[in-house]
C-alpha positions as a Python dict, from the first residue, in 0.01 Angstrom:
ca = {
    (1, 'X'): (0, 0, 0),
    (2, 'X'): (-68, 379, -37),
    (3, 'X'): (-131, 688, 78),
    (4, 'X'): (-330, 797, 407),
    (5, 'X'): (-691, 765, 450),
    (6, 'X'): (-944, 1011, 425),
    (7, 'X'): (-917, 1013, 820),
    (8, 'X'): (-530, 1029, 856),
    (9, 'X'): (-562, 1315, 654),
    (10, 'X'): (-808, 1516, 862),
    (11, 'X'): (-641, 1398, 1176),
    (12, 'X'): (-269, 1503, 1044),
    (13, 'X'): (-416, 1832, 910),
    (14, 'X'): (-551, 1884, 1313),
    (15, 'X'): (-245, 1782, 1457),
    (16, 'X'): (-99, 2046, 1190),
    (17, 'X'): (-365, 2325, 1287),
    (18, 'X'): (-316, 2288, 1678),
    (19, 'X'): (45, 2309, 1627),
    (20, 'X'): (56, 2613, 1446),
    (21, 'X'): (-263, 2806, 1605),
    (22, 'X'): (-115, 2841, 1954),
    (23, 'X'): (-385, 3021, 2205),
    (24, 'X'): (-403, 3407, 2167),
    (25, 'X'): (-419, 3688, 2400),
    (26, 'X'): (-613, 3887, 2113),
    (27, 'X'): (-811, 3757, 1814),
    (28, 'X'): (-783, 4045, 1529),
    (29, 'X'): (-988, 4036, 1206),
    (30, 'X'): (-885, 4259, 946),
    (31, 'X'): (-1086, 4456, 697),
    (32, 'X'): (-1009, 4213, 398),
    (33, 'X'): (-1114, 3885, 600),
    (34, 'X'): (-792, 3756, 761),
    (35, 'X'): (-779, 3680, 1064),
    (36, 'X'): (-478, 3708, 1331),
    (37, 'X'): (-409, 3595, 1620),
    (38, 'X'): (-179, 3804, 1935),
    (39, 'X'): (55, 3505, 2014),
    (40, 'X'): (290, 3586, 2355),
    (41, 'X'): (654, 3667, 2171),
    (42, 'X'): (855, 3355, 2340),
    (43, 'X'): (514, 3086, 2278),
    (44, 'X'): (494, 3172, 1890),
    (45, 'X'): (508, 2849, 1679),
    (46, 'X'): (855, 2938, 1512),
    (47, 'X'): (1023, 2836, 1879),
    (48, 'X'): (914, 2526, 1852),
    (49, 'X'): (1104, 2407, 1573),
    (50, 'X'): (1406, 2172, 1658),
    (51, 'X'): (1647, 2390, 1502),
    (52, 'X'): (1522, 2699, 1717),
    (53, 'X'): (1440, 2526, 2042),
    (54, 'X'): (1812, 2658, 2173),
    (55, 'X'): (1776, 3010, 2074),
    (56, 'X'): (1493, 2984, 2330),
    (57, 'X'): (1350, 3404, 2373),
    (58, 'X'): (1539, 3660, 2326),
    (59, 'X'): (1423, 3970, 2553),
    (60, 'X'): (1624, 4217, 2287),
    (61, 'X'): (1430, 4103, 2004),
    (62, 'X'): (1090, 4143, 2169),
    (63, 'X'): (1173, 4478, 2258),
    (64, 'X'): (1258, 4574, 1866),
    (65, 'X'): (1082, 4903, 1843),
    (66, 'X'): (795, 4826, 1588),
    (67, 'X'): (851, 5141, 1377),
    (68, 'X'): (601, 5232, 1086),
    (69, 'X'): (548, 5354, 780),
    (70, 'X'): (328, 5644, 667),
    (71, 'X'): (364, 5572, 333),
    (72, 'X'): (284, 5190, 333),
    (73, 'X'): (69, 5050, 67),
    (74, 'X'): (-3, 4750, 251),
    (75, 'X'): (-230, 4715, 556),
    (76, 'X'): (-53, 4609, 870),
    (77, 'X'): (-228, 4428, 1183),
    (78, 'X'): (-299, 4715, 1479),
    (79, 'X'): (-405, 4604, 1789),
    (80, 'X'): (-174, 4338, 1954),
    (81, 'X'): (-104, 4436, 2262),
    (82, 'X'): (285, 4467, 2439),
    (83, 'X'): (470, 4158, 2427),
    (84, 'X'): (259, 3994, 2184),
    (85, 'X'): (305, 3966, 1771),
    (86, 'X'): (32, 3897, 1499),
    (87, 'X'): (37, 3589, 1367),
    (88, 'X'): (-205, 3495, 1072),
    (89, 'X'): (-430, 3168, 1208),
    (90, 'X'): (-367, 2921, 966),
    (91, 'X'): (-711, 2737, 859),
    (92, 'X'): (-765, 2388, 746),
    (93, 'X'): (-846, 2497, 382),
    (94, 'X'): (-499, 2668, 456),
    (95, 'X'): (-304, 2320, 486),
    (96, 'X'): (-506, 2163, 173),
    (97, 'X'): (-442, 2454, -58),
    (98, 'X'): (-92, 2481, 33),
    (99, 'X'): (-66, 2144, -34),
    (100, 'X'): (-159, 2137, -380),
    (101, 'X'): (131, 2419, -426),
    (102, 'X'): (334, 2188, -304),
    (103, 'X'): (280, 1961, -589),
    (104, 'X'): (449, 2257, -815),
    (105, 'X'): (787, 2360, -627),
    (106, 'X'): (824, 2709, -592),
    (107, 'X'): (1232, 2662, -717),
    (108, 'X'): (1138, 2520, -1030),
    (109, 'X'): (1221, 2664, -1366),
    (110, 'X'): (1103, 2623, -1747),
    (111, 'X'): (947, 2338, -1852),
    (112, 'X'): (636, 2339, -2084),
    (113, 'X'): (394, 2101, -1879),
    (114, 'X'): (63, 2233, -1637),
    (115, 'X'): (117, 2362, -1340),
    (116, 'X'): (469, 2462, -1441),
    (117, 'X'): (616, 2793, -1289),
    (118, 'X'): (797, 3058, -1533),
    (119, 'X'): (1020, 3367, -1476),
    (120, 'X'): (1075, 3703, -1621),
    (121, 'X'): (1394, 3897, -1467),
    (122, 'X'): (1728, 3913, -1329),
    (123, 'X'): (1948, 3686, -1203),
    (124, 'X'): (2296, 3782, -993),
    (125, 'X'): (2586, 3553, -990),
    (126, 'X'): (2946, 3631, -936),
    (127, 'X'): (3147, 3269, -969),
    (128, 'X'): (3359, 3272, -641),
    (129, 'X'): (3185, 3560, -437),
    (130, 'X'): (2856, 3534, -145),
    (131, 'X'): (2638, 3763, -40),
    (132, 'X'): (2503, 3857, 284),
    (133, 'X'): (2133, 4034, 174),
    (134, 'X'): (1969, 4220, -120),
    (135, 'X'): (1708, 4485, -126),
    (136, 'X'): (1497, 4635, -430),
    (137, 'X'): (1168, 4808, -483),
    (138, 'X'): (909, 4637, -643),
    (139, 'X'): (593, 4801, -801),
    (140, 'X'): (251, 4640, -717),
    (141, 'X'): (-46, 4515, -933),
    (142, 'X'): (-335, 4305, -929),
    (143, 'X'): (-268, 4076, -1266),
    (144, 'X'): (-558, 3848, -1339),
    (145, 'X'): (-537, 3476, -1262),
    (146, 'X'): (-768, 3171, -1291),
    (147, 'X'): (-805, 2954, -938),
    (148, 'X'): (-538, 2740, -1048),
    (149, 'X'): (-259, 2947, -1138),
    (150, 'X'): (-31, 3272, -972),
    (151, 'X'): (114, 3556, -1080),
    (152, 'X'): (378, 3696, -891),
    (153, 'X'): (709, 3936, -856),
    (154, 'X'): (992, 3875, -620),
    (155, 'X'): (1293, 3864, -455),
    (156, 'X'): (1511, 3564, -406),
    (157, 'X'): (1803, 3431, -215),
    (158, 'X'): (1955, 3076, -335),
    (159, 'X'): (2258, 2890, -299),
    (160, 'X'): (2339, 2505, -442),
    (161, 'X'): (2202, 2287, -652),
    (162, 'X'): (1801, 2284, -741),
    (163, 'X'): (1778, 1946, -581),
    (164, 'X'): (1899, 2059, -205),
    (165, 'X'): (1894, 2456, -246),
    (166, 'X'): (1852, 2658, 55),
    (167, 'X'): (1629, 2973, -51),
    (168, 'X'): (1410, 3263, 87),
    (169, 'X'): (1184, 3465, -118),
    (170, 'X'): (1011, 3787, -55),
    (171, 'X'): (731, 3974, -306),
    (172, 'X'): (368, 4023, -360),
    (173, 'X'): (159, 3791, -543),
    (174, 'X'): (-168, 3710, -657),
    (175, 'X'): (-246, 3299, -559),
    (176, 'X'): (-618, 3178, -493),
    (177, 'X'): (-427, 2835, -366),
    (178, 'X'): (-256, 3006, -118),
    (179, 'X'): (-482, 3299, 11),
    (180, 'X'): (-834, 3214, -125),
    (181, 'X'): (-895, 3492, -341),
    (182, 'X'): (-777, 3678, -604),
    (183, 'X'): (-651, 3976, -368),
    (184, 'X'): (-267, 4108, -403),
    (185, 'X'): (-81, 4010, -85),
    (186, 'X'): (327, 3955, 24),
    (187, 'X'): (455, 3662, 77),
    (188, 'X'): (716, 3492, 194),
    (189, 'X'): (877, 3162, 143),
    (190, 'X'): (1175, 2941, 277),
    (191, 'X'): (1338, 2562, 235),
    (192, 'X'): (1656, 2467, 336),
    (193, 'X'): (1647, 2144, 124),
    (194, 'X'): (1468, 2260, -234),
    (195, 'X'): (1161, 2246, -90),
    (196, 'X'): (1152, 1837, -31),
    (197, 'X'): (1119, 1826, 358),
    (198, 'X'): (1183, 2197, 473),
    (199, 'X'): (1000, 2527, 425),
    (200, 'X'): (707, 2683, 346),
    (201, 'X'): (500, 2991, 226),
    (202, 'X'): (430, 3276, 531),
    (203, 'X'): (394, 3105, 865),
    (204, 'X'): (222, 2687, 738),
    (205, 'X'): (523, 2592, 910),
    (206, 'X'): (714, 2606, 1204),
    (207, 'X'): (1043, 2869, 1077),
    (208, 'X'): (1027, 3273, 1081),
    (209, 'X'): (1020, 3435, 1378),
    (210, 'X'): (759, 3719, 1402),
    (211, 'X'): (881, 4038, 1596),
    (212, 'X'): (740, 4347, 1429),
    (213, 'X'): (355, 4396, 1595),
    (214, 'X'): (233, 4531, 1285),
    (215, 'X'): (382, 4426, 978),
    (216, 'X'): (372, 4016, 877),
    (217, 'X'): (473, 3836, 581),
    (218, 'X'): (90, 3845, 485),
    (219, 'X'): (6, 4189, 425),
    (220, 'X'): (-301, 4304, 185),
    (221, 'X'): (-287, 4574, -72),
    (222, 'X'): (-587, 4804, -105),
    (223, 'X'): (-433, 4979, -409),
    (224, 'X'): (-231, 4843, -668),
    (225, 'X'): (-57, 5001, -996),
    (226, 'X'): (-227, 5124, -1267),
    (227, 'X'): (-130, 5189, -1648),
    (228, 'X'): (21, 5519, -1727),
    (229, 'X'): (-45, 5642, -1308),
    (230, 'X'): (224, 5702, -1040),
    (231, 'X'): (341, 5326, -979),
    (232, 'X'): (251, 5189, -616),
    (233, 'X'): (554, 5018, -482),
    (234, 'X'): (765, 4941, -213),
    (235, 'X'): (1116, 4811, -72),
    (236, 'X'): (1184, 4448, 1),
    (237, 'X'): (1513, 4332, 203),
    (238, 'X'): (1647, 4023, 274),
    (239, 'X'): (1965, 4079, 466),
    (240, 'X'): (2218, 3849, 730),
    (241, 'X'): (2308, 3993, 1101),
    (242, 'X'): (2653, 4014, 1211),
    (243, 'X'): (2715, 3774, 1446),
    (244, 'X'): (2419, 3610, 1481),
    (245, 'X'): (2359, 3522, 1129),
    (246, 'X'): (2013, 3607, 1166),
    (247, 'X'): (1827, 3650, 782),
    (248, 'X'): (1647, 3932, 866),
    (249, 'X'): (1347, 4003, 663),
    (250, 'X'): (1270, 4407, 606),
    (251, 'X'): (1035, 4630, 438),
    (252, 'X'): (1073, 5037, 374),
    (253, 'X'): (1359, 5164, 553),
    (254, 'X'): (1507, 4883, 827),
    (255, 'X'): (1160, 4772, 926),
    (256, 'X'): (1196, 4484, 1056),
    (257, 'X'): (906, 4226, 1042),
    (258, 'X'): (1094, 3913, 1158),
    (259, 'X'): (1356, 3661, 1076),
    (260, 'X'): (1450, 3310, 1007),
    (261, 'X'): (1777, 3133, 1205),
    (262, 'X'): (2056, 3035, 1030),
    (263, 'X'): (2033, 2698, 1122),
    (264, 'X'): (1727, 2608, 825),
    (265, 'X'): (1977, 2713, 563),
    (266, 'X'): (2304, 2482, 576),
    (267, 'X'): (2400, 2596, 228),
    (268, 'X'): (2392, 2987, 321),
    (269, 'X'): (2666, 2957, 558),
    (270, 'X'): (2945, 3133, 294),
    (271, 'X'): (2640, 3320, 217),
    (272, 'X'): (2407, 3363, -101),
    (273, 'X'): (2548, 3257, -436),
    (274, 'X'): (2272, 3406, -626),
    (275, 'X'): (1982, 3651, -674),
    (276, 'X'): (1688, 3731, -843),
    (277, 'X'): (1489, 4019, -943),
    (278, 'X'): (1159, 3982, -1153),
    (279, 'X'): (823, 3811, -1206),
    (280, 'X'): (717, 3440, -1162),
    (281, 'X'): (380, 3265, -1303),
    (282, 'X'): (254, 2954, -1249),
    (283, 'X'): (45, 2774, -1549),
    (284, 'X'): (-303, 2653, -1483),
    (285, 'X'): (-390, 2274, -1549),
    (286, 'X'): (-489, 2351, -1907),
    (287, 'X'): (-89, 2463, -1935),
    (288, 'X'): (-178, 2850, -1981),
    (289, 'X'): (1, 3105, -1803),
    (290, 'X'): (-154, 3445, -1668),
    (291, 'X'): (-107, 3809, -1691),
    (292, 'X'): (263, 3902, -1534),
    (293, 'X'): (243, 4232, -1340),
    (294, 'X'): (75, 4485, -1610),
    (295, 'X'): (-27, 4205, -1817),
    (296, 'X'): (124, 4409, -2117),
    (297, 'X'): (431, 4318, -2327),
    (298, 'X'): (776, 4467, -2198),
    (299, 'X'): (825, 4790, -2312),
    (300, 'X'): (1080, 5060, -2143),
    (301, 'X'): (808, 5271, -1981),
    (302, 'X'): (765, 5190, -1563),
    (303, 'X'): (433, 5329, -1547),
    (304, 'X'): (327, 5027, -1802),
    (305, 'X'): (501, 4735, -1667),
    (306, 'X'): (660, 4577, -1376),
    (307, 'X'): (962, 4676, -1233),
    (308, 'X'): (1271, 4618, -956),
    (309, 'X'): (1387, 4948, -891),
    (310, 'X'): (1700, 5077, -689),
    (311, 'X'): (1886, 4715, -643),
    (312, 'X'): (2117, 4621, -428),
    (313, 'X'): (2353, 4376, -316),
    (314, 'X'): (2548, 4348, 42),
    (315, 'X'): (2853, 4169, 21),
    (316, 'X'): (3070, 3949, 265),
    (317, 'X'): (3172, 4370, 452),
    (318, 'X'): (2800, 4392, 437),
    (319, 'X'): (2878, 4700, 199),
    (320, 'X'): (2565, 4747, 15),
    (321, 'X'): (2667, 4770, -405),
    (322, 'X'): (2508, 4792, -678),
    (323, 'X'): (2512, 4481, -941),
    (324, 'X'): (2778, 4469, -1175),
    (325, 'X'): (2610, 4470, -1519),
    (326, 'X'): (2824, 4183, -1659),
    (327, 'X'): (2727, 3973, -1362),
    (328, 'X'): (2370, 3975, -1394),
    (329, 'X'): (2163, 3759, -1610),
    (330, 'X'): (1813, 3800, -1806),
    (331, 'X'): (1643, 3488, -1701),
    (332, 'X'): (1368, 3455, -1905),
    (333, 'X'): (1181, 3071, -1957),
    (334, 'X'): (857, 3191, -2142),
    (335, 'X'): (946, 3431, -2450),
    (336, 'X'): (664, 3360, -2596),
    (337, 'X'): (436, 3539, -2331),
    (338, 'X'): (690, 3723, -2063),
    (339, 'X'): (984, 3931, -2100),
    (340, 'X'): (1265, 4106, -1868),
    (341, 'X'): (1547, 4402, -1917),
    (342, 'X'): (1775, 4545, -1680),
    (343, 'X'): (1884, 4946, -1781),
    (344, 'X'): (2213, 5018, -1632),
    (345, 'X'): (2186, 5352, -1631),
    (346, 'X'): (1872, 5383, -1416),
    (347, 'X'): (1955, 5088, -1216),
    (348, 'X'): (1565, 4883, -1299),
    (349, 'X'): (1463, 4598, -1440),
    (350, 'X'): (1179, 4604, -1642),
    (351, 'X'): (902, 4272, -1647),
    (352, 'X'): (562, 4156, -1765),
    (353, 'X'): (391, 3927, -2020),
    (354, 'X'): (43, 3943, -2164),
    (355, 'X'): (51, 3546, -2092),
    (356, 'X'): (-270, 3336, -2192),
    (357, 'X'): (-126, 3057, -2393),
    (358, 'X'): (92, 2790, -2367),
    (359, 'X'): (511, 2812, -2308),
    (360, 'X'): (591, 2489, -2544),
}
């Protein structure tokens, strides 16, 4: 007894691709070789999921005004016309690469084997208290990687135990096995069960709700930061909707790109127990790690290393506050290689690594 064949495969991965790429009104390629398609609001791939079949289309949410940034760093999708939203077609090389990721959970933590991810950051947690959202902003670079490993910096939302945590996650990141290249791009990614059976990076599953025509979870940076220049950054929020429950996911001020329901997340219901600021690496199969952000050892100068700027929490009022010092965390698995500080004072914490060995 074992796995599929060879066929199964190819057949499950078309069954996979003709569930996710519904028909377009528009085909869009972009400048840096993505391609999009215009999916009708109410037929995008996200209603189809069994959890979201009874929120059916809501009229108010397709008529969100798309509003947009002048001072973006990242390329949006223009084109789709009225009533439609841009969803990124999702190839067959798509499904395989993602599935090697897979093999690596994006939840995990330290532990000096290949393939093994490591942070460099901040973590919130205040026993006895839930949140309803976060919001930071995160400076940009283009670290360098090898095909089998990522360098990233984020933004996450978690609550429960590894094993069954329900999560979302919002950066930018730099991850030939899940874009192809060695481009920076966001991301997103969700599970409602630690990643076993639920969730996935972007839109490779059925699960966030595209609404903004212009911004996605994919979007491509022409320019990144450079050492000792103006950072390039931007903000990232994660944040729950009265009433609805609705986990919003926002860029810049309120932009809304889209959403997931509450229904994929049964352990956010009291809301999120804890948060995360900072970078995240992944090793390659030789067990080295790569560059974090700058790719220079942690120093206290933002023009030379990463950084989460500005943070905020919004609690149970959906007051947004600023983290209590003595409630926050350094969470820091490689030493060796990567390294994390939080300043009071300015509000920022700072993160990067050199990487290029191995965290044992």
């Amino acid at each position: 007894m074992g796995g599929m064949s060879s066929e199964e495969e190819d057949l499950d991965l078309e069954a996979q691709l003709n569930s996710l790429n519904k028909p377009p009104v528009k085909t869009i390629q972009t400048s840096w070789g993505d391609l999009y398609d215009c999916i009708e609001f109410h037929k995008q791939p996200a209603f189809d999921h069994p959890l979201l079949k009874k929120y059916k289309h809501s009229m108010r949410e397709e008529m969100i005004v798309s509003k947009k940034s002048d001072t973006m760093p990242m390329s949006g999708v223009d084109g789709c016309p009225k009533g439609t939203v841009p969803i990124r077609r999702t190839s067959k090389e798509d499904l395989i690469r993602a599935k090697s990721l897979s093999v690596s959970s994006p939840l995990s933590s330290s532990n000096p084997r290949p393939g093994v991810e490591y942070r460099a950051g901040v973590t919130y947690l205040k026993m006895g208290e839930a949140f309803n959202g976060a919001r930071g902003i995160v400076s940009v670079w283009n670290p360098k990687v090898n095909q089998d490993q990522f360098s990233s910096a984020e933004m996450a939302l978690k609550s429960g135990p590894q094993e069954q945590t329900s999560a979302i996650k919002f950066g930018w990141t730099v991850n030939p096995q899940l874009y192809g290249d060695n481009m920076t791009r966001t991301f997103a990614y969700w599970t409602g069960d630690g990643g076993h059976k639920t969730g996935c990076y972007n839109t490779l599953c059925k699960g966030f709700v595209q609404v903004h025509q212009t911004y996605t979870p994919v979007m491509f940076f022409q320019n990144t930061s450079q050492v000792r220049k103006p950072p390039v950054a931007f903000t990232v929020e994660i944040s729950r909707e009265p009433g609805t429950g609705k986990w919003w996911l926002m860029i810049e001020k309120d932009i809304k790109i889209g959403y997931w329901a509450k229904d994929l997340f049964p352990l956010f219901r009291p809301g999120v127990e804890y948060i995360y600021w900072g970078g995240r690496v992944k090793s390659g199969k030789d067990g080295v790690s790569p560059a974090m952000t700058s790719g220079i050892n942690l120093n206290r100068f933002q023009e030379t290393t990463g950084f989460f700027d500005a943070l905020k929490l919004k609690d149970k009022n959906d007051h947004n506050l600023e983290p209590v010092r003595k409630h926050l965390e350094d969470t820091i698995d490689c030493p060796k290689f990567y390294g994390a500080k939080y300043w009071a004072d300015n509000n920022i914490v700072l993160f990067s690594g050199r990487g290029g060995g191995t965290c044992v």
